[in-house]
KOLMAR-846117 format. One record per residue: x, y, z of N, C-alpha, C in turn. Coordinates in steps of 0.2 Angstrom, whole numbers, plus 5000, padded with zeros to 4 digits. Example, Ala and Ser with C-alpha at 12.3 -4.5 7.8 and 13.67 -1.06 7.14 Angstrom:
((5066, 4972, 5039), (5062, 4978, 5039), (5066, 4984, 5039));
((5064, 4989, 5035), (5068, 4995, 5036), (5064, 5000, 5039));
end
This chain:
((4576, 4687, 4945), (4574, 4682, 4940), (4570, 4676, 4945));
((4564, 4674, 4944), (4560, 4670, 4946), (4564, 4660, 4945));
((4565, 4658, 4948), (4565, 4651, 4945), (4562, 4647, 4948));
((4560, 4642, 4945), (4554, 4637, 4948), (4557, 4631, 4950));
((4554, 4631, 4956), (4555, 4626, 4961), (4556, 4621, 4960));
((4563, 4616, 4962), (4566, 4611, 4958), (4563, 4606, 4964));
((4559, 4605, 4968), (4558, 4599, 4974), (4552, 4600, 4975));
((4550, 4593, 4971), (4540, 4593, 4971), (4539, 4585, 4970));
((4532, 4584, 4974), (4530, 4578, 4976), (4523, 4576, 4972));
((4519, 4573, 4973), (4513, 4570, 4969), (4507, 4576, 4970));
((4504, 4576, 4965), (4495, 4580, 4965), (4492, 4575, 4963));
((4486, 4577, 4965), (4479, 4575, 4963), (4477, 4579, 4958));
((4478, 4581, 4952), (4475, 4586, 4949), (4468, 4588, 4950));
((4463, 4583, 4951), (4458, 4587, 4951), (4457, 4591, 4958));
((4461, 4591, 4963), (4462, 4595, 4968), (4465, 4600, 4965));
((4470, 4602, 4963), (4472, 4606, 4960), (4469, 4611, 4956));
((4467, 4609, 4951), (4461, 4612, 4944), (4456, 4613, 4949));
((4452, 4609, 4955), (4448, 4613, 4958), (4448, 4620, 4962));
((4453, 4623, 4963), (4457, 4624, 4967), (4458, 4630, 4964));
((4459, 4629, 4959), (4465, 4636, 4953), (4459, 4640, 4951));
((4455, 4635, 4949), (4448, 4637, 4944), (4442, 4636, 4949));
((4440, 4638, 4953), (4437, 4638, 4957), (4436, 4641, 4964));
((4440, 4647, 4963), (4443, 4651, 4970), (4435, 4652, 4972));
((4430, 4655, 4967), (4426, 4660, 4969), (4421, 4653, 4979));
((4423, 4647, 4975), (4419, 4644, 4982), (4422, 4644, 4990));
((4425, 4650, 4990), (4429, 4650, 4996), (4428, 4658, 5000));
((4425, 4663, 4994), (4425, 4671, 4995), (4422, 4671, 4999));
((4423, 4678, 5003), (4419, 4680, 5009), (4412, 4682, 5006));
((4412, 4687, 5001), (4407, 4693, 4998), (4404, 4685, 4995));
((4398, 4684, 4998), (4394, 4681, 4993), (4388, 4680, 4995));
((4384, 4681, 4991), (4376, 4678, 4991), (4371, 4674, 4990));
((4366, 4673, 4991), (4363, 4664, 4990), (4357, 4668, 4982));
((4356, 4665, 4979), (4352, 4667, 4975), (4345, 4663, 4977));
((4340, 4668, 4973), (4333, 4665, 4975), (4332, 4659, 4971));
((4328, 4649, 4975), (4328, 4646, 4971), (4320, 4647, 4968));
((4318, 4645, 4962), (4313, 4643, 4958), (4311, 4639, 4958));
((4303, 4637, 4958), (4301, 4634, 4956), (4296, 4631, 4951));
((4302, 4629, 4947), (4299, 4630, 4940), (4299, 4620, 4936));
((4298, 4618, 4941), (4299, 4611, 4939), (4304, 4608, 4933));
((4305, 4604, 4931), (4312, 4601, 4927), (4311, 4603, 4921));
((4315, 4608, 4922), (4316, 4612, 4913), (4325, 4611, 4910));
((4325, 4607, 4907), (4330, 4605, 4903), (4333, 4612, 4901));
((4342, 4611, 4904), (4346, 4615, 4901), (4349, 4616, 4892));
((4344, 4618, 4889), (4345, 4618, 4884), (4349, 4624, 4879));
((4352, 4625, 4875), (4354, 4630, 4871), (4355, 4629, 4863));
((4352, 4634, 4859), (4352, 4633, 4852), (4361, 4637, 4850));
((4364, 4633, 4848), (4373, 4634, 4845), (4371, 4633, 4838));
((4372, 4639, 4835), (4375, 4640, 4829), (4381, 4642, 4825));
((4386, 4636, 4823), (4392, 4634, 4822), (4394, 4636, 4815));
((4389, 4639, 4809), (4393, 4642, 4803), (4390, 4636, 4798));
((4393, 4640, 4792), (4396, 4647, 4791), (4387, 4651, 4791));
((4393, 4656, 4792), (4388, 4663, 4794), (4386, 4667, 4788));
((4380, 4670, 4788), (4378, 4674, 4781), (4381, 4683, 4784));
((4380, 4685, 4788), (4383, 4690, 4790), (4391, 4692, 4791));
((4393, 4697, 4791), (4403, 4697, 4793), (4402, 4696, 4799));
((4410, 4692, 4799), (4412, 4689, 4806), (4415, 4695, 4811));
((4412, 4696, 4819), (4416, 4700, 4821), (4423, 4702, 4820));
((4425, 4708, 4824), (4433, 4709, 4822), (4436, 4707, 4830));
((4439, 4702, 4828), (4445, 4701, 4834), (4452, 4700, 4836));
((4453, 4708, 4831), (4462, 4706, 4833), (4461, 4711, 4840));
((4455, 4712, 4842), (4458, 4716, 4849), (4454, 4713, 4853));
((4455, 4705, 4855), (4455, 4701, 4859), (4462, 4698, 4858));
((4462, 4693, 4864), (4468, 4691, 4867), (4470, 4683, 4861));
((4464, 4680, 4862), (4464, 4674, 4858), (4466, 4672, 4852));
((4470, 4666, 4849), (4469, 4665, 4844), (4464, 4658, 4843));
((4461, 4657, 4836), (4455, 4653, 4837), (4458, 4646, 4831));
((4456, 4641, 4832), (4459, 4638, 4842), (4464, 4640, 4842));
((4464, 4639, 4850), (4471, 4640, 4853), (4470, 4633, 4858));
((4477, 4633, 4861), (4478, 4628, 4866), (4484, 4629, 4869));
((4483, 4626, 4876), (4489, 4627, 4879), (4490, 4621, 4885));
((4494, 4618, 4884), (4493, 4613, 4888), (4500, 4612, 4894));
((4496, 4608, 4901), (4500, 4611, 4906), (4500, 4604, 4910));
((4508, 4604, 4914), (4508, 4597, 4918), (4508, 4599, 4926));
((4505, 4595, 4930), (4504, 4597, 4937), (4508, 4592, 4943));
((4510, 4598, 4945), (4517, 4595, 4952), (4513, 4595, 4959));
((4517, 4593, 4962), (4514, 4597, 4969), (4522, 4597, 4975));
((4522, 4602, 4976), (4529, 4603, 4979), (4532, 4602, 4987));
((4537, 4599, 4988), (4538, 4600, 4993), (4547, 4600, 4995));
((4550, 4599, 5000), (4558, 4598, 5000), (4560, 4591, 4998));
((4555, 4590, 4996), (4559, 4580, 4996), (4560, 4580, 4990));
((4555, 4580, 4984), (4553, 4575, 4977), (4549, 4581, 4973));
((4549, 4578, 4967), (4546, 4581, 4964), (4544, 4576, 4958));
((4537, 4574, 4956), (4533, 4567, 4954), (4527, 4571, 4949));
((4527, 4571, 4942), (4521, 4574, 4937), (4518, 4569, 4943));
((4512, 4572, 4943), (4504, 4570, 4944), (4499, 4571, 4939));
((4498, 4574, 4934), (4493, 4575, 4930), (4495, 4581, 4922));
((4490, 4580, 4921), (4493, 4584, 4915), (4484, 4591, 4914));
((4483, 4594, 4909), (4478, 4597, 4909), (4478, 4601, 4904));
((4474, 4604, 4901), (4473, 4608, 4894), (4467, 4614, 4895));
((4470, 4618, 4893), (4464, 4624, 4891), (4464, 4625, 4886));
((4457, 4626, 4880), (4457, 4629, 4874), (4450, 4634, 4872));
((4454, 4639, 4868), (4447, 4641, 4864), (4448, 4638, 4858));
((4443, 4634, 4857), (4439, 4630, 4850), (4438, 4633, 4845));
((4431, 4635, 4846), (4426, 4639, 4839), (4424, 4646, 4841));
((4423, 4652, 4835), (4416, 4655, 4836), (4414, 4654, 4835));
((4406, 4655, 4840), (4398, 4651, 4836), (4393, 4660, 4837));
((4386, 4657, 4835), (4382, 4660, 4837), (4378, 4658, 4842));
((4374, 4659, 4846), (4369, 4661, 4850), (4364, 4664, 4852));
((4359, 4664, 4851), (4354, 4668, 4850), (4353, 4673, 4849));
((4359, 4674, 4843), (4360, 4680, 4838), (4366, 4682, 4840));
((4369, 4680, 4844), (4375, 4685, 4847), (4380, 4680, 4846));
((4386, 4682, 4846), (4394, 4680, 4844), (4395, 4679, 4852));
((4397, 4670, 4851), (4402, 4669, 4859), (4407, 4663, 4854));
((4410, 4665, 4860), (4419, 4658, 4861), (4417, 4652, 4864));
((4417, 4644, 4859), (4417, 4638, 4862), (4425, 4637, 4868));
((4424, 4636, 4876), (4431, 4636, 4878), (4430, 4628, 4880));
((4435, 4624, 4882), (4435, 4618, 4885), (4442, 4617, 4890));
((4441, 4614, 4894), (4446, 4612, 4899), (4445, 4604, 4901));
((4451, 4601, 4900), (4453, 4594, 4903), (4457, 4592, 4906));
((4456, 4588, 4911), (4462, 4588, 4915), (4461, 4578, 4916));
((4468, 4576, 4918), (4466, 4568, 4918), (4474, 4566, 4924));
((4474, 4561, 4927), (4479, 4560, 4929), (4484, 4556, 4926));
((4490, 4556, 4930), (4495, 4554, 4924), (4496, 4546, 4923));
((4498, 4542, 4921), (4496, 4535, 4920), (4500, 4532, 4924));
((4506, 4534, 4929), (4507, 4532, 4934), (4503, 4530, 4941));
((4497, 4537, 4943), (4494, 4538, 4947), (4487, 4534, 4947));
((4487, 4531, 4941), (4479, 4529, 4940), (4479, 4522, 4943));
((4482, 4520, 4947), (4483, 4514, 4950), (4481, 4514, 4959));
((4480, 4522, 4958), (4478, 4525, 4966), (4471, 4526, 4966));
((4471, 4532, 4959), (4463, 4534, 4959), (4463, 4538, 4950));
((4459, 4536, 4945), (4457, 4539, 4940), (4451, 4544, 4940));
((4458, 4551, 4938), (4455, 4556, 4938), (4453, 4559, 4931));
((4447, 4562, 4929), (4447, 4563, 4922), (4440, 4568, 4921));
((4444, 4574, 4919), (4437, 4579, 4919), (4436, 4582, 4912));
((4430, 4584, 4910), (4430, 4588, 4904), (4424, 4594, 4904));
((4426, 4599, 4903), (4423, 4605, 4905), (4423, 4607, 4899));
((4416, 4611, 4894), (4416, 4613, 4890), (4410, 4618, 4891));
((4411, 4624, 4887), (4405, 4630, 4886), (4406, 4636, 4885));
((4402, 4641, 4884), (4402, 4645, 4880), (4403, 4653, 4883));
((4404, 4657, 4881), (4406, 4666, 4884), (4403, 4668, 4879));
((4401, 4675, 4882), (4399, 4679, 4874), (4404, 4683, 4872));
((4405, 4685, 4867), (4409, 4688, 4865), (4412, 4694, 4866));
((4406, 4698, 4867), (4407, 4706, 4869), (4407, 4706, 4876));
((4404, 4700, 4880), (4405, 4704, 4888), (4408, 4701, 4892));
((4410, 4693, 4890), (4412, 4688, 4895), (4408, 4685, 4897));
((4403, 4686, 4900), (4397, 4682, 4902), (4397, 4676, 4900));
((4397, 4674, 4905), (4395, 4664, 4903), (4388, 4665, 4900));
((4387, 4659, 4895), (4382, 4657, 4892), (4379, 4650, 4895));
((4382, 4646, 4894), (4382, 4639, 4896), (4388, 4635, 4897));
((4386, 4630, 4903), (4393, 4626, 4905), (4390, 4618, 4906));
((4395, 4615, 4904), (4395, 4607, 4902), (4400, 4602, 4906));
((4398, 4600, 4910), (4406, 4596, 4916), (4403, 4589, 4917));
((4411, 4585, 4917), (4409, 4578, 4916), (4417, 4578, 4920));
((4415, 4576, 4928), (4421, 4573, 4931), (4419, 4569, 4934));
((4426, 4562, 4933), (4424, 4556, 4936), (4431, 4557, 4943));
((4430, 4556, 4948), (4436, 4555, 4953), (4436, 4545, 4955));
((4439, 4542, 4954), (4439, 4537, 4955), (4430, 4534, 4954));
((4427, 4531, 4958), (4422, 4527, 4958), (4416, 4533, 4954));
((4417, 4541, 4959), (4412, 4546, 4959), (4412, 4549, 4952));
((4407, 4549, 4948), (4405, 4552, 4942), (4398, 4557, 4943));
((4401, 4563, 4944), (4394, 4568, 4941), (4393, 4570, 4933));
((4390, 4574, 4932), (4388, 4576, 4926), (4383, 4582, 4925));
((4385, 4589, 4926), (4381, 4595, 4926), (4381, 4600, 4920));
((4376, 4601, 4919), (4375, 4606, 4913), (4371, 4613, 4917));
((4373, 4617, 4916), (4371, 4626, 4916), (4370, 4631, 4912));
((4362, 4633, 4911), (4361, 4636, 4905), (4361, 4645, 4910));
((4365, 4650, 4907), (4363, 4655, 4910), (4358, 4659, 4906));
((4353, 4660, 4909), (4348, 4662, 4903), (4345, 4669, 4906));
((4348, 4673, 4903), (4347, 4682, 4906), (4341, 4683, 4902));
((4340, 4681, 4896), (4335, 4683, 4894), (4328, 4682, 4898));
((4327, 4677, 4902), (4321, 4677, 4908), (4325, 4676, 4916));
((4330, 4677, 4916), (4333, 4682, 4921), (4335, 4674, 4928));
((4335, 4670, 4923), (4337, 4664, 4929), (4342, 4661, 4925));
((4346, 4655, 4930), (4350, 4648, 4929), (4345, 4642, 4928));
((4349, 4638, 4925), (4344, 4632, 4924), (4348, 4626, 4925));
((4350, 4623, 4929), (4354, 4618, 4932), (4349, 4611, 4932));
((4355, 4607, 4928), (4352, 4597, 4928), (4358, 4595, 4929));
((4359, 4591, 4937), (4365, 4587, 4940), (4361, 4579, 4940));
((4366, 4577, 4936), (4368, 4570, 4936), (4374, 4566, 4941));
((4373, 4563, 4945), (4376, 4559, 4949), (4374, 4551, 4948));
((4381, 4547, 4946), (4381, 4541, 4945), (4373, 4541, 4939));
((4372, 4536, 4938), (4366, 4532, 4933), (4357, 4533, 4933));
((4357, 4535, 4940), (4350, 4537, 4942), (4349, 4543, 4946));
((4350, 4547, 4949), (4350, 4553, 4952), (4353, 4559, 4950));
((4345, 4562, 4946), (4347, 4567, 4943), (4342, 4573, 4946));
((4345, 4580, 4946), (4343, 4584, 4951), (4342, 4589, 4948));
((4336, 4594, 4946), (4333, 4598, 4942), (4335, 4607, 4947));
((4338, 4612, 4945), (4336, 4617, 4951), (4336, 4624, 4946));
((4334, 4629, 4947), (4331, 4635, 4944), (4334, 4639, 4950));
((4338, 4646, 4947), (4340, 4651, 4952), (4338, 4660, 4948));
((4334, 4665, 4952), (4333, 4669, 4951), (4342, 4675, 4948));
((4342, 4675, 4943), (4349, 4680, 4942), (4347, 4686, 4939));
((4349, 4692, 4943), (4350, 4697, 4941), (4355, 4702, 4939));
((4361, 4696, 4937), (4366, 4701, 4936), (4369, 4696, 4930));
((4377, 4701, 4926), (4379, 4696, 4923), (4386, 4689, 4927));
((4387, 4684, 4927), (4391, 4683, 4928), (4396, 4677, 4926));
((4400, 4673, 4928), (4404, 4670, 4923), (4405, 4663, 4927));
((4406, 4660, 4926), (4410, 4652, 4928), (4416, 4651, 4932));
((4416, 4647, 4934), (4422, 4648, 4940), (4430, 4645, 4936));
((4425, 4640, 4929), (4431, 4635, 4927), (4435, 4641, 4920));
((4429, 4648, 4917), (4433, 4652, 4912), (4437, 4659, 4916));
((4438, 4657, 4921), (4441, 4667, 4924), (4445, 4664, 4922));
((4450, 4659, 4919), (4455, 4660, 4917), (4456, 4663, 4909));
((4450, 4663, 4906), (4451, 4668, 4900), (4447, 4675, 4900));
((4444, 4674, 4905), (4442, 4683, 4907), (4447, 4687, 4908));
((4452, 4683, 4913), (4458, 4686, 4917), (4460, 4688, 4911));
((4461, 4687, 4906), (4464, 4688, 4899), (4462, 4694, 4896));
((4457, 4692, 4896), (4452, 4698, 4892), (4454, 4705, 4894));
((4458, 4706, 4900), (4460, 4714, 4902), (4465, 4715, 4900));
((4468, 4722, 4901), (4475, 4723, 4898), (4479, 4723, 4905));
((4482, 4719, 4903), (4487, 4715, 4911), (4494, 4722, 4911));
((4493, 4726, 4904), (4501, 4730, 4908), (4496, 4736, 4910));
((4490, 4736, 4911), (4487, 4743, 4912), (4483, 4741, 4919));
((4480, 4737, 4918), (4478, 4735, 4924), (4479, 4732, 4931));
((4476, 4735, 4936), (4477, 4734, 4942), (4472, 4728, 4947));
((4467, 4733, 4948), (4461, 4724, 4951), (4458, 4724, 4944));
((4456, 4717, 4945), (4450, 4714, 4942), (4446, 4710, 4945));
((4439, 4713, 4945), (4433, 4710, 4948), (4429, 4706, 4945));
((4425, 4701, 4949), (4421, 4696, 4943), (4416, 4695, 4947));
((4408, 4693, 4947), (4404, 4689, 4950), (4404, 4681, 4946));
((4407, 4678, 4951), (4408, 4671, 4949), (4400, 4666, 4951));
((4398, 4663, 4949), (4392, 4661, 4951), (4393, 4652, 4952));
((4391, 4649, 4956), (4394, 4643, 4958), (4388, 4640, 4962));
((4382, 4634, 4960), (4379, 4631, 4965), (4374, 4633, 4969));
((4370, 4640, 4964), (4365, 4645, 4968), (4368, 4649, 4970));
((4375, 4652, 4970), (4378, 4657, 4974), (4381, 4662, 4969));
((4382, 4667, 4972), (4386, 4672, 4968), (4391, 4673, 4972));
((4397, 4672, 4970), (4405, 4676, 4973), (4407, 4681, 4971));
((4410, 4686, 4974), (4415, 4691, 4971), (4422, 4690, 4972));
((4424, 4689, 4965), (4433, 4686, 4965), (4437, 4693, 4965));
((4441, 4693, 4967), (4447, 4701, 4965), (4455, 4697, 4964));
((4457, 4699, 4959), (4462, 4695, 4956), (4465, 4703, 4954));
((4472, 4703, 4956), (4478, 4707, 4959), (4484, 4709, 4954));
((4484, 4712, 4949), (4489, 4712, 4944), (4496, 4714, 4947));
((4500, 4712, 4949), (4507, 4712, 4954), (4514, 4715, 4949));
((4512, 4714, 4944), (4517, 4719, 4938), (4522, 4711, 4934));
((4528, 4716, 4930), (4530, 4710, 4926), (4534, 4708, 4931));
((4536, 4701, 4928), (4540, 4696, 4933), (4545, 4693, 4927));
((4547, 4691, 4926), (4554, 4685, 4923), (4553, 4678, 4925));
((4552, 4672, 4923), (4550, 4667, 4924), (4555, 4663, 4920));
((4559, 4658, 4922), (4563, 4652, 4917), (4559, 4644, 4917));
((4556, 4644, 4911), (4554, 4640, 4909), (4555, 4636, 4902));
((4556, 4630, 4905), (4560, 4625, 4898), (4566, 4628, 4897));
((4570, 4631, 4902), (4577, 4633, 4900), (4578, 4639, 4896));
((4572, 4642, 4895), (4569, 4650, 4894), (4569, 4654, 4899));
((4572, 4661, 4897), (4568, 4665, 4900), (4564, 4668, 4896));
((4557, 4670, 4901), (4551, 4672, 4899), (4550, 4680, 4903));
((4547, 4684, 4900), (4542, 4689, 4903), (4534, 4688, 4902));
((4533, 4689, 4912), (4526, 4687, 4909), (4522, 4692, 4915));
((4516, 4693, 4915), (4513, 4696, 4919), (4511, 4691, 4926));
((4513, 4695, 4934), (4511, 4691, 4939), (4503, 4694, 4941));
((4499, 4688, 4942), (4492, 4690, 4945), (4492, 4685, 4950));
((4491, 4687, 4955), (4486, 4686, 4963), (4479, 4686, 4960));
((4477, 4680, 4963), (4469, 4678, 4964), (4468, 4677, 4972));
((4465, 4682, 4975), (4462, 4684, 4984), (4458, 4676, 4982));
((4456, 4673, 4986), (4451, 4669, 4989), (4452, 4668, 4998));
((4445, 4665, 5000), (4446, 4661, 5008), (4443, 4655, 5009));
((4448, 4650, 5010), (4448, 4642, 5011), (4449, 4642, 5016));
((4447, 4635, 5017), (4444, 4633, 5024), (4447, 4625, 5021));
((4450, 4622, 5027), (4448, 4615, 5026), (4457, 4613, 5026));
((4460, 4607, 5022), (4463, 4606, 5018), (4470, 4611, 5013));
((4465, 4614, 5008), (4466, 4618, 5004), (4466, 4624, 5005));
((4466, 4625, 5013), (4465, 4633, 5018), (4472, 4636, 5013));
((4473, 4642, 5008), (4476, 4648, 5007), (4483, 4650, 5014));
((4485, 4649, 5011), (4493, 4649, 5018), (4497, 4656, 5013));
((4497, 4660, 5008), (4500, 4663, 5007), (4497, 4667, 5001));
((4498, 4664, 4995), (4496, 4667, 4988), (4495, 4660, 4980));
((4490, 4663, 4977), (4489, 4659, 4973), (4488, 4662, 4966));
((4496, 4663, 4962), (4499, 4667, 4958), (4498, 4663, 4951));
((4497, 4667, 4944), (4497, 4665, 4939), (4500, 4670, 4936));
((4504, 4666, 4932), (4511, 4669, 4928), (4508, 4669, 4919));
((4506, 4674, 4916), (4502, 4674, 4908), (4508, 4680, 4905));
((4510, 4678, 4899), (4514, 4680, 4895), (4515, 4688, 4891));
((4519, 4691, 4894), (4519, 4697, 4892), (4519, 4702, 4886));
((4512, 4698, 4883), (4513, 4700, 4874), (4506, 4701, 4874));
((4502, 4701, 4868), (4496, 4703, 4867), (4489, 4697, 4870));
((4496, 4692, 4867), (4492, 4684, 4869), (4489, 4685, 4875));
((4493, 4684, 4881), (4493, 4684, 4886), (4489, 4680, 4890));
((4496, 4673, 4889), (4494, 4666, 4888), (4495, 4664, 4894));
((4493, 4659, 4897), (4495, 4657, 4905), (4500, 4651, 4902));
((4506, 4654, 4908), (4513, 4649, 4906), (4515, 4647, 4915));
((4511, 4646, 4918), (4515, 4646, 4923), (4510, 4647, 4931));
((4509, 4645, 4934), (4505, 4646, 4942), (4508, 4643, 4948));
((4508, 4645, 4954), (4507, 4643, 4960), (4504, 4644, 4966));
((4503, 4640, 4970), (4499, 4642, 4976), (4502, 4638, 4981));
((4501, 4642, 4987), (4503, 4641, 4994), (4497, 4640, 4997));
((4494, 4632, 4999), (4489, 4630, 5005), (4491, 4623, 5010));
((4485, 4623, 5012), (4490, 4619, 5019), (4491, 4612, 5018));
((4489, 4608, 5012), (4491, 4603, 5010), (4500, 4602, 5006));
((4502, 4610, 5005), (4508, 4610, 5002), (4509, 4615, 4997));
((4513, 4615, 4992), (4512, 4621, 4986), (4512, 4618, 4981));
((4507, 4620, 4975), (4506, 4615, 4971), (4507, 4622, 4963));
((4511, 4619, 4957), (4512, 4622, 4952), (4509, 4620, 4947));
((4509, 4623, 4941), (4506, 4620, 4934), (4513, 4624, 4930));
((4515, 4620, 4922), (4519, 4623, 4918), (4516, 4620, 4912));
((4518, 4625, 4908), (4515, 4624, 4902), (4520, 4621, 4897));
((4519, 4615, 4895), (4523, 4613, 4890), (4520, 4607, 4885));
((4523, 4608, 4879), (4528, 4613, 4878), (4525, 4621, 4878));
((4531, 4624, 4879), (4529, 4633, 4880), (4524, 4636, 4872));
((4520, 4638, 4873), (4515, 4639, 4868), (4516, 4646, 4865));
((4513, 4646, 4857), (4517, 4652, 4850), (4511, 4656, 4856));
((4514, 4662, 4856), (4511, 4667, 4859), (4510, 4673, 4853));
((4506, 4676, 4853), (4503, 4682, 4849), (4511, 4689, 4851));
((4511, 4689, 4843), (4517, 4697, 4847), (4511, 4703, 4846));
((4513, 4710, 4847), (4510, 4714, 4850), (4510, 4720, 4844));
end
């Protein structure tokens, strides 16, 4: 039986959520993509939200239910203490359409705990869209503020003329236009966490992703480790263990493993993670524990 670590100290969530969801900027396998020059082309995308004149796809053989949510509090561990630092949420939203095609609205927020904002206020909100049938990012929308520092970047993946189309805002006046040659399909760093979903976790062994991040493509390999037992809220739980491979450098250098614990039912919801780096080991828990899909 698994049990979660009773002796944990302060996070910075957005170190953390950068960290969880964003392994691919750390992987060895990666590439620079061609830049364009295609002057200041507005990341734009046409969402259509309903209702629909055609039948709705069929999705009882995805993982999701619509909406769904799952909200989770963030530790950071050590022998001493153990102090909430943050809280954070994952959801799917809406179906919409897209340029004729069926995708999933997902969203992630993370914010720090109202104790810690007296150090630094932390508050991120990430929204965007996957397509339905293949996972594939469509577009991605990010609004984090770290203390003083506010960006603001939008990402249109546009395969039908085979490029990215990136507008970053920083603070009020500098705004940065950039254009990437893509050739392949590939996914967002902040939704492998519902991609990772999208597989059959009692059947499956690796899973591979081309993660794309900042003009670059990554190759993530994420580790299906088998079922585990997990006590959570004074439950026991069966859940599927997954290892996410990455290489850090830095601070957050990778010292062991960074494990996600998802529910072993159809759902196959994330209840639970941890990771080993050199700043410490830091956890997420979901609570409260969320209605999970039965099989």
């Amino acid at each position: 039986m698994h049990k979660i670590p009773r002796l944990v100290f302060k996070i910075s969530t957005a170190w953390f959520l950068a960290f969880l969801f964003t392994p691919n900027a750390y992987c060895e396998n990666s590439r620079y993509l061609k830049e364009l020059q295609l002057g200041k082309l507005e990341p734009e995308i046409n969402v259509q939200e309903g209702p629909f004149n055609d039948a709705l796809p069929d999705l009882s053989k995805l993982p999701f239910q619509i909406p769904e949510l799952v909200s989770m509090d963030a530790y950071h561990e050590t022998f001493m203490s153990r102090i909430l630092g943050g809280h954070c949420h994952a959801a799917i939203e809406k179906l919409v359409k897209i340029q004729g095609r069926w995708a999933l609205k997902f969203a992630l927020r993370a914010k720090s705990a109202d104790w810690y904002k007296w150090i630094i206020v932390i508050k991120e909100n990430i929204e965007g869209y996957f397509d339905l049938e293949s996972g594939k990012t469509l577009y991605l929308n990010v609004d984090k503020q770290e203390g003083s520092y506010h960006q603001r970047k939008t990402v249109l993946f546009d395969y039908d003329n085979r490029r990215v189309v990136e507008k970053e805002s920083e603070g009020d006046t500098k705004i940065h236009y950039r254009q990437y040659e893509l050739d392949e399909y590939v996914v967002d760093s902040y939704s492998i966490l519902f991609l990772i979903r999208r597989q059959n976790l009692f059947r499956t062994k690796d899973i591979f992703y081309n993660i794309y991040s900042n003009g670059k493509v990554y190759h993530l390999k994420a580790s299906v480790l088998g079922q585990k037992n997990i006590e959570l809220s004074n439950k026991k739980i069966k859940t599927h263990k997954v290892e996410i491979l990455t290489k850090v450098e830095g601070a957050l250098a990778q010292r062991k493993g960074i494990f996600m614990y998802f529910s072993a039912d159809k759902g196959q919801l994330p209840l639970y993670s941890e990771a080993d780096v050199k700043v410490g080991a830091f956890t997420l828990e979901a609570r409260p524990i969320p209605v999970t899909m039965k099989n």
